[in-house]
Structure formats: C-alpha cells, structure tokens
BAVEX-963610 format. One record per residue (C-alpha): x, y, z. Coordinates in nm, 2 decimals, padded with zeros to 4 digits, always signed. Layout:
% BAVEX-963610
+--------+--------+--------+
|      u |      v |      w |
+--------+--------+--------+
|      X |      Y |      Z |
...
+--------+--------+--------+
***
This chain:
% BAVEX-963610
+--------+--------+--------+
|      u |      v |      w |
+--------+--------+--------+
| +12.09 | +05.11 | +10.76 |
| +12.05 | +05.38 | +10.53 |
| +11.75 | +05.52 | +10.35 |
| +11.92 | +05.45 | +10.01 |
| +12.01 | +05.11 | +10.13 |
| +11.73 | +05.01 | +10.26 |
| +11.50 | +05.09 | +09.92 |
| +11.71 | +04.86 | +09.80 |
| +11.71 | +04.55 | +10.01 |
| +11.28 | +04.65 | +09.89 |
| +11.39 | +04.59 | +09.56 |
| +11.28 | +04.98 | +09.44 |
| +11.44 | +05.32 | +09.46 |
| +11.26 | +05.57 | +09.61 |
| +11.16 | +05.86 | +09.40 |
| +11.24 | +06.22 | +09.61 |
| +10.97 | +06.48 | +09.51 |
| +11.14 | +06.74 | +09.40 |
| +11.32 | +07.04 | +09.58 |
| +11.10 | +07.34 | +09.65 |
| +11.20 | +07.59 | +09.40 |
| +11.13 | +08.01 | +09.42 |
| +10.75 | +08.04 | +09.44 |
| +10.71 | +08.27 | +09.18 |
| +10.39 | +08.55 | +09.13 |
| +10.25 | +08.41 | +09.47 |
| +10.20 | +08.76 | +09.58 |
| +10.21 | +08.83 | +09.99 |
| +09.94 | +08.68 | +10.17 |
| +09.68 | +08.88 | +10.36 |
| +09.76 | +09.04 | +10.67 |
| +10.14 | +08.88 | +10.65 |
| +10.28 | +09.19 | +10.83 |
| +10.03 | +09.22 | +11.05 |
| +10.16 | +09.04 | +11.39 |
| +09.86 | +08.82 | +11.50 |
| +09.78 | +08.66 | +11.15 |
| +09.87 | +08.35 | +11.12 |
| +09.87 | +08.17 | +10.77 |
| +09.84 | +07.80 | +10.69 |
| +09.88 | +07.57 | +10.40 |
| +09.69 | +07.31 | +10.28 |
| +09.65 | +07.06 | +09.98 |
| +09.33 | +07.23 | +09.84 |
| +09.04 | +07.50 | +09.93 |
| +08.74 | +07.36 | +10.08 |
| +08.49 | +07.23 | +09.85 |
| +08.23 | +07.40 | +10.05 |
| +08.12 | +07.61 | +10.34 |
| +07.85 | +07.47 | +10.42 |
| +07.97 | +07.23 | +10.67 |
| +07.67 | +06.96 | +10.60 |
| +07.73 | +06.95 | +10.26 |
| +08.14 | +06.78 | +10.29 |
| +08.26 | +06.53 | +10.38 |
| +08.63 | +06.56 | +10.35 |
| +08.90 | +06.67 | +10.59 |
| +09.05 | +06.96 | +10.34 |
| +08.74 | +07.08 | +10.38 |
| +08.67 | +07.01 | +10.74 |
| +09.00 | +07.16 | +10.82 |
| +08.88 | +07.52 | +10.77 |
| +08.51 | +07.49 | +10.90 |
| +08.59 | +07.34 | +11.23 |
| +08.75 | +07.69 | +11.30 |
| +08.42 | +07.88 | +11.17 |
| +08.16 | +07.57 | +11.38 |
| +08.17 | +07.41 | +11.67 |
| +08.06 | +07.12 | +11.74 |
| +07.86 | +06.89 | +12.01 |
| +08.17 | +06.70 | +12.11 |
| +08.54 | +06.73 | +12.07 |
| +08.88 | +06.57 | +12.12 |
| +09.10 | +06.75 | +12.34 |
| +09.47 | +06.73 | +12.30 |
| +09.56 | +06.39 | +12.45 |
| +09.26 | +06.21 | +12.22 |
| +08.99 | +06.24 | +12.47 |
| +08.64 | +06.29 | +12.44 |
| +08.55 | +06.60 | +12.54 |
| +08.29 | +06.88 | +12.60 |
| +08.18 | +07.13 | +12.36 |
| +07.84 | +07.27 | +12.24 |
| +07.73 | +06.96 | +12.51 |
| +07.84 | +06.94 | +12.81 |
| +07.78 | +06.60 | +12.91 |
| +07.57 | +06.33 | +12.78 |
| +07.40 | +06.00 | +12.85 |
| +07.24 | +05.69 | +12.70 |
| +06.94 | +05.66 | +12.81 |
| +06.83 | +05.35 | +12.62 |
| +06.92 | +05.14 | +12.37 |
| +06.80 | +05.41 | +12.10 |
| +06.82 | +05.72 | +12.31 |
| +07.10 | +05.95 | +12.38 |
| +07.06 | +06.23 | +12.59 |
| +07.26 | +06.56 | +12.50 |
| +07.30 | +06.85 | +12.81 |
| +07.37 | +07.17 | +12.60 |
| +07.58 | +07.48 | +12.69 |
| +07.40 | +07.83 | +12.77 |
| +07.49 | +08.15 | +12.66 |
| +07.65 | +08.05 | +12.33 |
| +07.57 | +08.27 | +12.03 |
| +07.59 | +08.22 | +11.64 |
| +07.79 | +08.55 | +11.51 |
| +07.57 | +08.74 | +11.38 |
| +07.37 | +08.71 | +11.72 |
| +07.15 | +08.39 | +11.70 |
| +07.11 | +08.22 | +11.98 |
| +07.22 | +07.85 | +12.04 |
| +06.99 | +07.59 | +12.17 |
| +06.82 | +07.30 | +12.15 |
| +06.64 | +07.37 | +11.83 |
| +06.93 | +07.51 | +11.66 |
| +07.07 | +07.13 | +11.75 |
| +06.77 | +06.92 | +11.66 |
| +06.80 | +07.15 | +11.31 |
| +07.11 | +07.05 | +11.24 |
| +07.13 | +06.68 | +11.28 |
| +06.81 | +06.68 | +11.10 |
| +06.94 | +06.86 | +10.80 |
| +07.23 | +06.61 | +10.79 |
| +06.94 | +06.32 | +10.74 |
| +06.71 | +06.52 | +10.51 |
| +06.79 | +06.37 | +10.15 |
| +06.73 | +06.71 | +09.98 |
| +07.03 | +06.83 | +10.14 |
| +07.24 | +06.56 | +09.99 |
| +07.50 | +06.54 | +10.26 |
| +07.77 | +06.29 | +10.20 |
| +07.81 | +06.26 | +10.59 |
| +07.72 | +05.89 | +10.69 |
| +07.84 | +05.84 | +11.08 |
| +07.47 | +05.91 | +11.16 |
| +07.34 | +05.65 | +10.96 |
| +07.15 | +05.49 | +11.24 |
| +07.01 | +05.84 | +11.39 |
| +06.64 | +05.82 | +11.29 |
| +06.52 | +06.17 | +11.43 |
| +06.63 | +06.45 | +11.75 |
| +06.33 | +06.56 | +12.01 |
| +06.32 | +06.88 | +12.21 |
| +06.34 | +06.82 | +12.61 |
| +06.38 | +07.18 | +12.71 |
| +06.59 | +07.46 | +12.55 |
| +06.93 | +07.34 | +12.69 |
| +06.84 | +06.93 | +12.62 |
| +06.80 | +06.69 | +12.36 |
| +06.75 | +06.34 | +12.27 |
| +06.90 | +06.19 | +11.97 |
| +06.67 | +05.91 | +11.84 |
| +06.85 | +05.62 | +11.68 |
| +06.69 | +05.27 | +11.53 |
| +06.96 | +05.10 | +11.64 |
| +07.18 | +05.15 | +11.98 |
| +07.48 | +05.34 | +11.85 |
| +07.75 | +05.33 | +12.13 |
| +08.01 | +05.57 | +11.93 |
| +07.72 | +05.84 | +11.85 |
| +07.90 | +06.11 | +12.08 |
| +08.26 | +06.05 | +11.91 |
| +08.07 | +06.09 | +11.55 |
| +07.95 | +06.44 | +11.69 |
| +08.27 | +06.56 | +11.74 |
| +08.36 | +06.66 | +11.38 |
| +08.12 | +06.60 | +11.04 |
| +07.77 | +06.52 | +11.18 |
| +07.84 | +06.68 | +11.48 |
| +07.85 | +07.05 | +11.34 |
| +07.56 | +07.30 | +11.44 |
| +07.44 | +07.58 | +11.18 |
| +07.15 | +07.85 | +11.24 |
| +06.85 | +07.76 | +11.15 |
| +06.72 | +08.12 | +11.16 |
| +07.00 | +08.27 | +10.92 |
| +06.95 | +07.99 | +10.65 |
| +06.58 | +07.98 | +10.65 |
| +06.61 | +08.37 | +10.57 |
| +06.95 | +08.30 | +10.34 |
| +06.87 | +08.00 | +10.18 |
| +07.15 | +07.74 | +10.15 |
| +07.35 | +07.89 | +09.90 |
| +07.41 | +08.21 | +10.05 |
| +07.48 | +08.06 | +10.37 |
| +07.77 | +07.85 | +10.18 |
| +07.89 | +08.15 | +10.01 |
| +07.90 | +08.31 | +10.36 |
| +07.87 | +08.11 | +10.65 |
| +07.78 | +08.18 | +11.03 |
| +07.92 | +07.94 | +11.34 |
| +07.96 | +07.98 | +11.68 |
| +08.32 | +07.86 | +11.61 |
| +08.65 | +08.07 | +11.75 |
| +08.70 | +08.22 | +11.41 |
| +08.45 | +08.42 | +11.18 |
| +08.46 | +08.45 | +10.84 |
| +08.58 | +08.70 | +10.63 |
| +08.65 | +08.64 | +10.25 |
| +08.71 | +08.33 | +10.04 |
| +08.91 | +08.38 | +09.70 |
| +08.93 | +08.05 | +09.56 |
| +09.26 | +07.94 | +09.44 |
| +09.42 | +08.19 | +09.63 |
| +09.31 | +08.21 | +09.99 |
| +09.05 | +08.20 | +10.28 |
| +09.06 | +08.50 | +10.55 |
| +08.87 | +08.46 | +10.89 |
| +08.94 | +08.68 | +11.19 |
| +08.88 | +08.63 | +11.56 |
| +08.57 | +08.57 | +11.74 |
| +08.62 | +08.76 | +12.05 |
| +08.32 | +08.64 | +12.23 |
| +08.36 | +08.25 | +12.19 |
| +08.26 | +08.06 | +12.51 |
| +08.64 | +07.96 | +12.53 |
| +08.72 | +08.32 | +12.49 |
| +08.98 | +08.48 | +12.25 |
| +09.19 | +08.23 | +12.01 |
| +09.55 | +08.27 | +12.02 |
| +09.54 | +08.44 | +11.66 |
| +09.37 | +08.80 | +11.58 |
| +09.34 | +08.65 | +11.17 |
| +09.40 | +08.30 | +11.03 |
| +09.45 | +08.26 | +10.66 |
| +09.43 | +07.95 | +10.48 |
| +09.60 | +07.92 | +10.13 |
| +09.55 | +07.64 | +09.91 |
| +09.94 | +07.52 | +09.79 |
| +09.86 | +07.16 | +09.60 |
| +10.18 | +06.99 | +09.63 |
| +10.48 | +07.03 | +09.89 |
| +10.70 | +07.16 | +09.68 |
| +10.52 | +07.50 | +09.65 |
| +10.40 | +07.46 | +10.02 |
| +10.78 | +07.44 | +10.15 |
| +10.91 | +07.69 | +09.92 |
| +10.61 | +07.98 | +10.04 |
| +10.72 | +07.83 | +10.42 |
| +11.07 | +07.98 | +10.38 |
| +11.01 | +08.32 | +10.16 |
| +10.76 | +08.36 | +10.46 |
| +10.48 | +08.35 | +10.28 |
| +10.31 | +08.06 | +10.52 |
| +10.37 | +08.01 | +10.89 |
| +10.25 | +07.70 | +10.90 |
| +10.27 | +07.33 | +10.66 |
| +10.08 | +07.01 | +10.76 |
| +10.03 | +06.71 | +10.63 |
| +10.37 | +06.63 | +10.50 |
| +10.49 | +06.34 | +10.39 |
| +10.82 | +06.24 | +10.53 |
| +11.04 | +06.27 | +10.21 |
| +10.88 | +06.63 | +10.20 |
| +10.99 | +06.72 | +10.54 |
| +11.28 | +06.59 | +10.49 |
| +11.36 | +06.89 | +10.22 |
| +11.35 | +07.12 | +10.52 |
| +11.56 | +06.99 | +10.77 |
| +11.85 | +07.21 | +10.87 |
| +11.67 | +07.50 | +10.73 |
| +11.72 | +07.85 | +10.94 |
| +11.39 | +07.96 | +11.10 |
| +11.24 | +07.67 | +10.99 |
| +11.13 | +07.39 | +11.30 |
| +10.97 | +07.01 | +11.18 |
| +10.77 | +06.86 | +11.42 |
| +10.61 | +06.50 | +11.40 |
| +10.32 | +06.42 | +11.59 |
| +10.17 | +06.07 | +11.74 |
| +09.87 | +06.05 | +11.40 |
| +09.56 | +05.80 | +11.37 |
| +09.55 | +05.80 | +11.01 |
| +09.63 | +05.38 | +10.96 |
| +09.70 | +05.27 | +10.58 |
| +09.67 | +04.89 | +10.47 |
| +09.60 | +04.66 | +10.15 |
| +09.29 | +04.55 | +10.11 |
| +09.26 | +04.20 | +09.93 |
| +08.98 | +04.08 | +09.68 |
| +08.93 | +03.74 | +09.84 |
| +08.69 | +03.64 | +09.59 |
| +08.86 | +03.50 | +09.30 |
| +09.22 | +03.40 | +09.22 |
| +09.49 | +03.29 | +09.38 |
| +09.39 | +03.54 | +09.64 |
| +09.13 | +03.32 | +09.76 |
| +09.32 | +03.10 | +09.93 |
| +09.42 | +03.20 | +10.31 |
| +09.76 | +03.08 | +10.24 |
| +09.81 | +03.33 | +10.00 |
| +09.69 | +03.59 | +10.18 |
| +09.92 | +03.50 | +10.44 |
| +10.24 | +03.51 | +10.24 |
| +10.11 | +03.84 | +10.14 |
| +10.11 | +03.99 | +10.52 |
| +10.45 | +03.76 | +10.56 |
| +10.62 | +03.92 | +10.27 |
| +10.55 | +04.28 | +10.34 |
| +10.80 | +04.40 | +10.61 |
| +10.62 | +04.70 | +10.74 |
| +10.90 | +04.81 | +11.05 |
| +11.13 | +04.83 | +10.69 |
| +10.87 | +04.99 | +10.53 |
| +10.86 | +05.23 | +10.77 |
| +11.26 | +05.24 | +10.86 |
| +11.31 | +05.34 | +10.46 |
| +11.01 | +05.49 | +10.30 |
| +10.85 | +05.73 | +10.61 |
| +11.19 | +05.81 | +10.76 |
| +11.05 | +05.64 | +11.12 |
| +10.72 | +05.90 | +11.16 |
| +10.49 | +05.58 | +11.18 |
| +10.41 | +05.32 | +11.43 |
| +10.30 | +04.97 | +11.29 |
| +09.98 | +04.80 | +11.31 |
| +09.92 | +04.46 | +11.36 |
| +09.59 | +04.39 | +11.29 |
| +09.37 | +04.70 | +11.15 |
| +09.28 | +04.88 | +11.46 |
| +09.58 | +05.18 | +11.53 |
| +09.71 | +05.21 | +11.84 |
| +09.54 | +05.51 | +12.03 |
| +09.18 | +05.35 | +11.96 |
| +08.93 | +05.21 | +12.13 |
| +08.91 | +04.86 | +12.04 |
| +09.28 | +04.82 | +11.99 |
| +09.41 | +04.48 | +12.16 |
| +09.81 | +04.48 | +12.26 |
| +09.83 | +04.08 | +12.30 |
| +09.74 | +04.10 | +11.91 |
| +10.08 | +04.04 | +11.77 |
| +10.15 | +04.15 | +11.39 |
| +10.26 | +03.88 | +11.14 |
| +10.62 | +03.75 | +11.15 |
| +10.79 | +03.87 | +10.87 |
| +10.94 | +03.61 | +10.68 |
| +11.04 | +03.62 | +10.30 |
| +11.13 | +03.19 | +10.34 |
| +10.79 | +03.18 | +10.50 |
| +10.58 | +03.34 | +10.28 |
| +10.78 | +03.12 | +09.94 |
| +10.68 | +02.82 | +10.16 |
| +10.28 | +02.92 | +10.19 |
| +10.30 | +02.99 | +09.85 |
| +10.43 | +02.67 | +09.76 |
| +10.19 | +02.47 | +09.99 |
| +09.91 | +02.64 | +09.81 |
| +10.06 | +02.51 | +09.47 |
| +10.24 | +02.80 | +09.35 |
| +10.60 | +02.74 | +09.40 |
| +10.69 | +02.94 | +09.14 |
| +10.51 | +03.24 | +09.25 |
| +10.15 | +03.45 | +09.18 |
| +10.14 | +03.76 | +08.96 |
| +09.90 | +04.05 | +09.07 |
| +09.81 | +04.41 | +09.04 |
| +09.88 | +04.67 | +09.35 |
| +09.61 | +04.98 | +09.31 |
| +09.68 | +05.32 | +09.47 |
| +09.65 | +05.68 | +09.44 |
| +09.96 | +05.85 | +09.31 |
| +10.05 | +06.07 | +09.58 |
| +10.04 | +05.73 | +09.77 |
| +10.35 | +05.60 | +09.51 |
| +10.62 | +05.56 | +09.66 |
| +10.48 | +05.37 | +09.96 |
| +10.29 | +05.13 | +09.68 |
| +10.66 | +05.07 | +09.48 |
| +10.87 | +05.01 | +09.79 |
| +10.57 | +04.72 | +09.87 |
| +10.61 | +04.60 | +09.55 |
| +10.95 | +04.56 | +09.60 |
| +10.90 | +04.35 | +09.92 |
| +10.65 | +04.13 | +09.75 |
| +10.85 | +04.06 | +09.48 |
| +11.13 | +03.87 | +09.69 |
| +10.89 | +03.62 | +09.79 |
| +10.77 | +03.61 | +09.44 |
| +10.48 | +03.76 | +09.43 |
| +10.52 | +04.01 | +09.14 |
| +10.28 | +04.31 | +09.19 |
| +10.19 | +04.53 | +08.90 |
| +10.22 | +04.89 | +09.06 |
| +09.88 | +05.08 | +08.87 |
| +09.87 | +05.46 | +09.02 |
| +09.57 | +05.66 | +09.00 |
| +09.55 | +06.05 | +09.03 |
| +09.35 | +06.08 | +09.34 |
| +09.04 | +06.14 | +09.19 |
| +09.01 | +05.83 | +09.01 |
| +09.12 | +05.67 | +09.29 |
| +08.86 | +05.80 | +09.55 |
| +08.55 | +05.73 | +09.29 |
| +08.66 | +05.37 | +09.23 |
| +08.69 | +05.28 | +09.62 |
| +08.36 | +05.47 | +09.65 |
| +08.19 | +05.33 | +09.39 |
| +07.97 | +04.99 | +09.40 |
| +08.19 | +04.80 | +09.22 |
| +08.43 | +04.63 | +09.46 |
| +08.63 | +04.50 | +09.20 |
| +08.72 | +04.89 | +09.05 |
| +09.07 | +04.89 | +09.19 |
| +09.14 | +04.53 | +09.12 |
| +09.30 | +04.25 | +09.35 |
| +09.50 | +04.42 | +09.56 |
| +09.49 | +04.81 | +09.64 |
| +09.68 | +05.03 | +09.90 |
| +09.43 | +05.28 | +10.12 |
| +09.43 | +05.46 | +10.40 |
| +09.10 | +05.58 | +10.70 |
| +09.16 | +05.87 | +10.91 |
| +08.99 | +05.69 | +11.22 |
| +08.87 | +06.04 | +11.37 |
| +08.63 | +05.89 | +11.57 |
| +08.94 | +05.74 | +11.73 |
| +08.68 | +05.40 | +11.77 |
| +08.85 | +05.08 | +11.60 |
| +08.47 | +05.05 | +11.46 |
| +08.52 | +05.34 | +11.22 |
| +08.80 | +05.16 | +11.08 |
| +08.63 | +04.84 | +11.02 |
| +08.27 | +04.99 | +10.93 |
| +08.30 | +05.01 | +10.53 |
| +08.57 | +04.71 | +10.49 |
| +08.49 | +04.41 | +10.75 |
| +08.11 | +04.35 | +10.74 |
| +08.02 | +04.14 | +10.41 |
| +07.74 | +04.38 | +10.31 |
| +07.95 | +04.70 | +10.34 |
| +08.08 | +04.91 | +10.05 |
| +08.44 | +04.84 | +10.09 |
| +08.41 | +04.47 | +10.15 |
| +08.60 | +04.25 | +09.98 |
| +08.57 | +03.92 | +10.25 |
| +08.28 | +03.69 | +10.36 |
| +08.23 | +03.57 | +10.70 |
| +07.95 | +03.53 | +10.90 |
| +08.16 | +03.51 | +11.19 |
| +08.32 | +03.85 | +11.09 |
| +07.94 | +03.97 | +11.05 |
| +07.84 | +03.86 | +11.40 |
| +08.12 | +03.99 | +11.57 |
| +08.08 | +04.34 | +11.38 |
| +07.74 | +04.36 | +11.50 |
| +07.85 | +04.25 | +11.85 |
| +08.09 | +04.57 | +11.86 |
| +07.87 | +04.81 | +11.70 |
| +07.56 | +04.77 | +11.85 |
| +07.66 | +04.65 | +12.23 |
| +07.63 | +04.89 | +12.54 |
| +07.87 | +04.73 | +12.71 |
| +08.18 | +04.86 | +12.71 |
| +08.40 | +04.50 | +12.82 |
| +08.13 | +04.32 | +12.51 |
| +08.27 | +04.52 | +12.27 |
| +08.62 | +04.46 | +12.35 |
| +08.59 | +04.11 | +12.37 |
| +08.43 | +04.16 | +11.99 |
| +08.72 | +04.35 | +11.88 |
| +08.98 | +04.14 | +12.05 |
| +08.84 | +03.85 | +11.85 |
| +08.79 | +04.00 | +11.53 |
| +09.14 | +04.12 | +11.52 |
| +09.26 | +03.73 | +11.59 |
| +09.02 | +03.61 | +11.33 |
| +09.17 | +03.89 | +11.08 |
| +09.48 | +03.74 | +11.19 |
| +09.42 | +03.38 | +11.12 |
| +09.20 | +03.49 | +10.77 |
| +09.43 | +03.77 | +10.61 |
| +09.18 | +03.94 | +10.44 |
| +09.40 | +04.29 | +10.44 |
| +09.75 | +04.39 | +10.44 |
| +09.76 | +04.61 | +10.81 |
| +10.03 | +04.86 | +10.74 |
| +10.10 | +05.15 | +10.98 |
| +09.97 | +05.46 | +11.12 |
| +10.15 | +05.74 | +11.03 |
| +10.26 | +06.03 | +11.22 |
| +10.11 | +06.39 | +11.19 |
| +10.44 | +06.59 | +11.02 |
| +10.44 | +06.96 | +11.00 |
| +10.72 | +07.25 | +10.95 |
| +10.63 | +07.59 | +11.14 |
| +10.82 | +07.92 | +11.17 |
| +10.97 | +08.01 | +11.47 |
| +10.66 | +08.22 | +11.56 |
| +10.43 | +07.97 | +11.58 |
| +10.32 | +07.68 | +11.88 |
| +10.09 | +07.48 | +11.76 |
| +10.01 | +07.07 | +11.90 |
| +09.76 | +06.94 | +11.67 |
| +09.52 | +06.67 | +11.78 |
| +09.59 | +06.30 | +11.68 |
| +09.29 | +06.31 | +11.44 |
| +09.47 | +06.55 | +11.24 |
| +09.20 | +06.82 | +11.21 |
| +09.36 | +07.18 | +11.18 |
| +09.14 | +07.29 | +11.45 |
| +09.38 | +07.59 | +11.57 |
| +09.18 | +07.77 | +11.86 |
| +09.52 | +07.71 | +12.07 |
| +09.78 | +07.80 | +11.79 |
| +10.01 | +08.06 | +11.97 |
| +10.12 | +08.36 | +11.73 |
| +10.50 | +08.55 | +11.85 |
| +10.47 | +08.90 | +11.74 |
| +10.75 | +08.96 | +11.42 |
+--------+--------+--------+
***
C-alpha cells in the first residue's frame, strides 16, 4: 500500500513539511575545516548549563558531553558503570554507591564522595529550584569514606540507579561553585565529562573541545559543535551545503526529504520514546469503558505507523515499550476493528456516534490528523486542536487535568528505560497527569514502585498492563524509532534513550 493511499483509507492527507531550501547567511560553522570537529544539529540551544537547573533533553543533550554521571546506559540499553562503579541496596531506604578514583573535574577538582553527596543534595535544595523530580523519594546522601556513599531515601526506590544515569544523576564541583556562584558556573560550566567547554553563542552555536584526560580516555572528536536549527527544513538544508555533519531527531516525513541524496546516509535506530492518548475518564461519554474501548478499537496503529512514520516505529500494546523493564509479551494490543468499535459504541447508546476534541502539539500534527481520520470511520468525530509546543507543554504540566481537554496526543521519553517512568505521572490517581481512578491501579503502582523484588514487580506490571487493557484509560500508540542523516564522515550508534551523548562518535578526516 502506498503512503498516499494509505492517508487516505485514514480519511486525511498528510501534510509534507516542506523541502529544505538554500540556508541562507548561516555563515560556516566553527572549526568546519578543521578535520576532527564534528558539528551537530539540534531543535534548540540548551536552556541552561547548569545541569541541575533542566530538565529537558535539548538541554540534556549538550551537558551529558560536558558531565558525567553516576550511572549510564551503554549501547545495547544496559545499565552501566560510570562515576560508580557498582552499587547495592542495602535496605529498604539505603543504597550504597562504590565511586571511581582518580577522576578529576577540568579545571583540576577532584572527584569524590563529597563532590557526590553535593550534588544530589543540590538537586533537593528548594533554593535551587530544580525541575528534576526522579529523586523525589531521596531524602538526604551520607559520607562512608572518600570513594562511598549512601543515598538515603524515605521510601525504597528500586529504579534509583537508572534515575542516576542522566538528570539527577549529574555531578558538579562543589569547590568551583561555592567560589563562582551559580550563575557563573551556568555561564561557564566545569564537568568531568569527555568534552570541555569552550564558548556558547546563543542562537548560533555551542563549541566544546576534547577532554584528553577523561577516565575513558580521548573521545573520538578533537571539537564538537552544537548548532541550534529549529525546524528540519533548515537542519537538512545546512546537512547538505556541509554546514552540519550530523541531524537527529527527525521525523520520518523529514528524512524522507533526504533519501537518495549524494554524501548523505539515513539511519534509523530501535528508540524508547512511546506516544499515546490519554483519555479524561471523568465526564462524558468518555466515562464509559465501552467507549474507551471503541477508541483503542478504532485507531489502527500498524496503519498508523505503515502511512504516517514510513515504518520507523514498533507498536505498543499496552503503555510500557518494548525494551523496558516491566514490559509483558503475552500482553496482546487491541484488535482493531472499525465494525467493533460502531458496535461498543452502539451498546453504550450512541449508535450514531460521539463528538470529541483530540489535543496535541503542532509539531505532533500530522500524527494527530491521520488519528482523526481513523476515528472518524467508526464515528467518532475528533476535533483536531494543535498547540505550539509551548502551550502544549504548560497545559500538560499544569494542575489542571482538564487543560488539554478530553482527549490529547503525548509522548514520555522512558530514559530510565523502567515501564515505571512511563506510568509514574499518568496511572496513579493522585499524580499530575492522571486522568483515571482506580484503587486497584493505585495498589498495583505502589506494588511496582516500591517492591525489592524483582519477579513482585513484574507480576505488578504484568497486571496493570491487563487491567489497562480491560479499562482503556489511554490510547497506547507506538514507540518510535531514533532517525538521523549523517555525512559520510561520521559513525555514530546512539543509545535507545536518545540522548546525544557522543563520546564514541567516529570523525573521517575531509
């Protein structure tokens, strides 16, 4: 089946984004003749550099280059060493971090435990208004010798070493800002991270250059460049006047545009990301299960994917992505069934159909018309209202559940790669996000959040996922593939949380 034809049997035509025209007065970026730079796109600059003080991946992007961090995830996903070199529970509120010697900030600090116990406590201190909240059940961190510490929490917290492996888990000098102040440090930060920095022009580009002394040793690049290109248009069109060796984060239709291109390569990588519709399941028509389950029959998410993201997505039955822990295979996703999802509808006494409205950001648009489309030929007629991110991302954030109406498309990055960080802010009935009551919900939350045991919190997960199932209280959609275009010169496998950590990026001489 065709793209073309395909949008249609949705009942909406796709809308291309336009071809990348010249980039003009984009100037050559920074070291672009040198041979060991290498220069990346992104959406935006960071919003800060002071890595407790974000808590966005843009953002995140560039600093875990400059930081490291307690944990990681290595290539395949896994859990893996970095500032620590193992750790332990030691209780139910007690974890126990083994840190590694000989590490240095750049300008000479020395890591250790304090510089550790500094950092996750400047997280938690209000004055520094952090908008990180994994650690939200880490109540303080003790000294056990210079190379060990415990992390306190007042509830046992069995994901607290995948949280430390990106936001909360970043460590900062407590020497250099106590002598700084935090503003300075933000306007020039210091990491023990592969990469130090050099220069940030905002709006036009961030320069860091290599940290030959990293405990890894030498990154692949001598300089790495970030430039802020806001939409894909301008992003693809600086890729081939070789103004950018690398593009990430494109949306299929995007890389599309390039295919064929000389000197150009696309690469699509297995992602984490996982989008869905969450439901307002307290009033309307919506608050009928019925309903919700003509919702989940009527949207056919392998056509979705066939049509809209060109194939670069996998689908998810039942909120928790493939590649997680928590994720159960015997959880089959919902047959899809226009005749179905009339019938449900009818049974719930509305043979004729409901009428709703279908929130979502408006670089999210085309995803949220082709669903539209699907809806409407079980007759549910969804309003399509698109928000310009910003909007958007204050309404979901915001304490008013209702701000994006019945129905509104979203998407979690799930970087802790733990199903709980998918269902944290939407499941549990006193969560932001929420939009569902259940005490049974509730208690099996809990039972995967708070449990030790490995084989208990599966079992939780496996039967939340059935229960979401049998309740439809969301839309489970698909996780999509990490997209990116690269010149020739560069090799480059980016993790399946999607951070642009690029320590291993490979740069051919020109």
């Amino acid at each position: 089946m065709s793209r073309r034809n395909a949008l249609r049997l949705a009942g909406v035509a796709g809308s291309a984004i336009a071809a990348p025209a010249a980039l003009a007065g984009c100037g050559t970026a920074a070291g672009a003749a040198g041979d060991g730079t290498l220069r990346v796109a992104q959406t935006a600059d960071p919003t800060t550099l002071d890595p407790h003080k974000q808590g966005d991946m843009v953002s995140m992007n560039v600093l875990i280059n400059i930081f490291d961090t307690l944990t990681t995830r290595d290539v395949r996903g896994r859990l893996a060493a970095r500032l620590a070199t193992s750790w332990e529970a030691r209780s139910r509120t007690v974890w126990r971090f083994r840190l590694r010697k000989g590490v240095h900030f750049h300008n000479g600090e020395r890591f250790d435990a304090e510089a550790v116990k500094f950092s996750i406590e400047r997280v938690l201190d209000p004055k520094t208004r952090s908008p990180i909240v994994e650690l939200r059940y880490v109540t303080s961190v003790s000294v056990v010798d210079r190379y060990t510490v415990d992390v306190h929490t007042k509830l046992h917290d069995p994901i607290l070493p995948a949280k430390l492996s990106l936001f909360g888990g970043v460590v900062v000098p407590p020497k250099y800002i106590a002598e700084a102040g935090d503003a300075a440090f933000a306007r020039r930060p210091v990491g023990t991270g592969p990469y130090r920095f050099e220069s940030f022009r905002r709006d036009r580009q961030l320069e860091l250059s290599a940290n030959r002394r990293h405990f890894h040793g030498r990154p692949g690049a001598d300089r790495l460049v970030f430039r802020p290109l806001p939409n894909p248009a301008s992003a693809l069109a600086a890729l081939q006047s070789d103004e950018v060796d690398l593009v990430t984060g494109l949306t299929p239709d995007a890389a599309r545009q390039l295919s064929g291109y000389a000197g150009v390569e696309l690469e699509n990588h297995p992602g984490i990301r996982t989008a869905y519709l969450n439901i307002d399941t307290s009033a309307g028509p919506l608050r009928d299960r019925r309903v919700r389950q003509a919702l989940n029959h009527a949207v056919d998410v392998p056509l979705l994917i066939k049509a809209v993201l060109d194939g670069k997505a996998r689908e998810v039955p039942a909120m928790i992505p493939h590649g997680s822990v928590g994720f159960d295979e015997s959880v089959e996703p919902f047959r899809r069934s226009v005749r179905t999802a009339k019938q449900l509808l009818a049974d719930a006494g509305h043979p004729d159909g409901i009428s709703t409205t279908l929130a979502a950001s408006n670089t999210d648009g085309q995803v949220a018309e082709a669903i539209a489309g699907l809806l409407d030929r079980a007759g549910i007629r969804a309003r399509v209202d698109l928000l310009d991110p910003g909007t958007f991302s204050a309404r979901l954030t915001s304490d008013n559940r209702q701000a994006l109406g019945p129905l509104y498309l979203a998407a979690s990055t799930v970087w802790t790669l733990d199903g709980s960080s998918m269902l944290q802010s939407n499941v549990r009935s006193d969560r932001r996000q929420s939009r569902w009551r259940s005490k049974e919900a509730d208690r099996l939350v809990d039972a995967e959040e708070l449990s030790m045991d490995p084989d208990d919190r599966q079992r939780a997960f496996t039967a939340l996922q059935r229960l979401m199932k049998t309740e439809a209280p969301f839309v489970p959609l698909y996780q999509q593939d990490n997209i990116l275009a690269r010149t020739t010169r560069v090799r480059w496998t980016p993790i399946i949380n999607g951070s642009l950590a690029m320590e291993g990026a490979e740069v051919k001489p020109r």
